[in-house]
Wavefront OBJ file of the C-alpha trace (Angstrom):
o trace
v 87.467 112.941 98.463
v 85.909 115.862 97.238
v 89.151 117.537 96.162
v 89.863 113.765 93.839
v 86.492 113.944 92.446
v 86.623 117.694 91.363
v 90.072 117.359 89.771
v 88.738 114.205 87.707
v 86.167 116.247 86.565
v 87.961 118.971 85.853
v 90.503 116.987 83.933
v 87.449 115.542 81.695
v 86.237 118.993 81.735
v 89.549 120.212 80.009
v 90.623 117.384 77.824
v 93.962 114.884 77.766
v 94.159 116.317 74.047
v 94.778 120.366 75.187
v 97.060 118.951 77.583
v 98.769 116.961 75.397
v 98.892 119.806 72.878
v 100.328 122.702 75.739
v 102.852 120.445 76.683
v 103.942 119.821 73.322
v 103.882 122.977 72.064
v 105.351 124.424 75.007
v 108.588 121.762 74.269
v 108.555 122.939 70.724
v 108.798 127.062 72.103
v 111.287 125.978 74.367
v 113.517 124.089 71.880
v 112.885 126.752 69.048
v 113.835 129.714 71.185
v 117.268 127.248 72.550
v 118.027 126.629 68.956
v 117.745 130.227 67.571
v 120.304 131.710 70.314
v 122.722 128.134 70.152
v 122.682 129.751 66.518
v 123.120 133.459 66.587
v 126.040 133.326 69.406
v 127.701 130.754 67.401
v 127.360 132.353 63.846
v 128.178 136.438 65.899
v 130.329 135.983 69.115
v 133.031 134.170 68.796
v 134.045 136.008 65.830
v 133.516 139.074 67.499
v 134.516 138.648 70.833
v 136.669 135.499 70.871
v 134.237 133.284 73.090
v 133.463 129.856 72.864
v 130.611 128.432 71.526
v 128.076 127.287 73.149
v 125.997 124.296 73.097
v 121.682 123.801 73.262
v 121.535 123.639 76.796
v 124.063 126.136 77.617
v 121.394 128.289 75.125
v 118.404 127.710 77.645
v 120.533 128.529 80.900
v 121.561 131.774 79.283
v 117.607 132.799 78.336
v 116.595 131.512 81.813
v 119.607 134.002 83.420
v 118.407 136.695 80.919
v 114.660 136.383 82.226
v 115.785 136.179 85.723
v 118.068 139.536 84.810
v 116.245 141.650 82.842
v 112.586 140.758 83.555
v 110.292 139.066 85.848
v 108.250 136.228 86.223
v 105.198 137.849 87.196
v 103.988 141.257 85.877
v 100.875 143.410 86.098
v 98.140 142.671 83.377
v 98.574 145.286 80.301
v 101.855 146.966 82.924
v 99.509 149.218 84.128
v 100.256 150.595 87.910
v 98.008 152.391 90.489
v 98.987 155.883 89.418
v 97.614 155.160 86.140
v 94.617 157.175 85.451
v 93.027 154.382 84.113
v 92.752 152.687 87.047
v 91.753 155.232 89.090
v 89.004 155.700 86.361
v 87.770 152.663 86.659
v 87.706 152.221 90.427
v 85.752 155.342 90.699
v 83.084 153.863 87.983
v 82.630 150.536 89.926
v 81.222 152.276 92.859
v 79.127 154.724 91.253
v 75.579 154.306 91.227
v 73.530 154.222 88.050
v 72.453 158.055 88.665
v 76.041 158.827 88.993
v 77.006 157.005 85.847
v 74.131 159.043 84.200
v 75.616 162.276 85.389
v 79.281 161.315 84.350
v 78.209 160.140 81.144
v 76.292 163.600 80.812
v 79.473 165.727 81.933
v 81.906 163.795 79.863
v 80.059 163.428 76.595
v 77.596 166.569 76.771
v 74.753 163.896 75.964
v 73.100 161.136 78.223
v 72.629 157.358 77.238
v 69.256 157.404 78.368
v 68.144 159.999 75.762
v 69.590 158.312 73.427
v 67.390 155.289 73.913
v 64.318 157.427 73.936
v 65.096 159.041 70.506
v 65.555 156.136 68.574
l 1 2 3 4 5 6 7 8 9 10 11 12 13 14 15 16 17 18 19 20 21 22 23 24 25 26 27 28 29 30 31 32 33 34 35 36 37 38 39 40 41 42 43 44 45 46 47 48 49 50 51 52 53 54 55 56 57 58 59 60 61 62 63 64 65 66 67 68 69 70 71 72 73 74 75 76 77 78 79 80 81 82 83 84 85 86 87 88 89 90 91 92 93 94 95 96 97 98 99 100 101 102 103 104 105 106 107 108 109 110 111 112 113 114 115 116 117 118 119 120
């Protein structure tokens, strides 16, 4: 029961109108993207290379097999991987404590935060 009440109120919490409006303007991406390629292989390829044309939904199977191809369904947030200095950065600043901070701070930028404060 408590899993039905938290979804109701999470469905008030969110609203039937910014459903409504995802779902519609995820149709409209989806139909906009099938239209533009139904277009460009039927204005470019079968001059070029003597194929048929294609219909709308022959359009969306070919970007699905083109996502499915050349990308993936998941990726990384900003692409970045666990080589990246970046993250390595930023995993070594989480577990620093704020004396360490102070010191890196001091070593990177040849000035602390802390004095900073006091000066102004």
């Amino acid at each position: 029961m408590k899993r039905k009440t938290f979804f109701i109120e999470r469905l008030k919490n969110v609203g039937i109108k910014r459903i409504f409006f995802f779902l519609i303007a995820f149709a409209f991406g989806i139909s906009f993207f099938g239209i533009i390629v139904t277009l460009l292989w039927n204005a470019i390829l079968p001059d070029i290379f003597k194929v048929q044309t294609i219909n709308f939904w022959q359009a969306l199977g070919l970007i699905l097999l083109s996502k499915i191809f050349f990308s993936s369904f998941y990726k990384e947030r900003f692409h970045l991987n666990k080589n990246d200095p970046r993250i390595k950065l930023r995993e070594k600043w989480i577990h620093l404590s704020p004396e360490e901070r102070e010191r890196f701070i001091e070593k990177i930028w040849g000035k602390s935060e802390i004095n900073d404060m006091n000066e102004k």
